[in-house]
N, C-alpha and C positions, 0 to 999 in steps of 0.2 A: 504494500500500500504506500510506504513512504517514498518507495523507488518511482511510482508513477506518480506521484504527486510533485514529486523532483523534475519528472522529463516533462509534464505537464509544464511547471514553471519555467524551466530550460525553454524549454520552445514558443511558451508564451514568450520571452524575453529577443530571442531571434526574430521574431515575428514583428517586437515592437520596432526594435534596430532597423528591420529590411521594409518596415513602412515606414520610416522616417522619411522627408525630402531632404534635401540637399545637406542639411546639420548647416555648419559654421559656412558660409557664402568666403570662397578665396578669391583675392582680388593677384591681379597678373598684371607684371610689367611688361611691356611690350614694345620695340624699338619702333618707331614711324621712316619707313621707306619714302611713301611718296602720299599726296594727297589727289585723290584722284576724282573723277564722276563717274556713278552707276546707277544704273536701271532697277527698279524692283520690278517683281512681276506685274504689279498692274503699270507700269513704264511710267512712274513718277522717277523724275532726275533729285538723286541725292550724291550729299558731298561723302567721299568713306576716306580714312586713313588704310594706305595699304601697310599691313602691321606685321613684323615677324618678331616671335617670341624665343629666348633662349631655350635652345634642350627642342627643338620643336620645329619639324619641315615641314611645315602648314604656313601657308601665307593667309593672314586672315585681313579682310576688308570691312575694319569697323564704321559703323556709319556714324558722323558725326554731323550736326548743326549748321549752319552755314556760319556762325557764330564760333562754334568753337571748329571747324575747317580752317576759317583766316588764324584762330593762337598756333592750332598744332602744324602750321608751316613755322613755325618759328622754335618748336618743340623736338628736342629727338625721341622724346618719349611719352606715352599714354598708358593708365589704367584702364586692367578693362575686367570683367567676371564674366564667369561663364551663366550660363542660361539654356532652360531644357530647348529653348527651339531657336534651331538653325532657318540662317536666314540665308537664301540665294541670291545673286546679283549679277547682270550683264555689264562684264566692263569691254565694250567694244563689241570684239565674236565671241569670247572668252567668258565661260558661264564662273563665277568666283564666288565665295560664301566666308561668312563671318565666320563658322564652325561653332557656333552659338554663341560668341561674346558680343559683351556688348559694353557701349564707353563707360566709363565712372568720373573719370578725372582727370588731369593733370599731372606728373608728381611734382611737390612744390622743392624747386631746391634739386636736393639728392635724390636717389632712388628708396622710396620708402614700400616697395610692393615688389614680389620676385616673382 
């Protein structure tokens, strides 16, 4: 009786774990290549930072503000978090995707986000 009350609890406790979302949200530094224009599907023109991250052969096209487009040309670097949905984007013929990040910030100064 005590044995299954045990695996009962156990597996209650995985269950809780494996239906958590996302836990502590991490934020990623990310170098700024170039700033670029892209297409969403419904073909509205947005500004994106074309972004590559350490450790990481993903090129990711964060979409930025037309507001914050004109700082992060003057910027080498942007935060960004990930997010469950992937965003697609035509830069030219060239179909490119954020890989679900999306902007946060700035970093101010140093590098404060890896």
């Amino acid at each position: 009786m005590r044995k299954s009350r045990l695996f009962v609890s156990f597996a209650a406790s995985l269950f809780l774990l494996a239906s958590c979302s996302k836990g502590i949200e991490k934020e990623y530094e990310m170098e700024i290549k170039e700033i670029v224009v892209v297409q969403n599907e419904a073909g509205d023109t947005l500004h994106a930072a074309h972004c590559k991250r350490s450790m990481s052969l993903f090129n990711y096209y964060i979409v930025l503000s037309e507001y914050q487009a004109e700082e992060a040309k003057s910027k080498e670097k942007l935060i960004a978090k990930a997010t469950d949905k992937e965003s697609k984007y035509k830069y030219g013929k060239d179909e490119v995707t954020d890989h679900g990040y999306v902007f946060v910030r700035f970093p101010e100064g140093g590098s404060d986000a890896k």
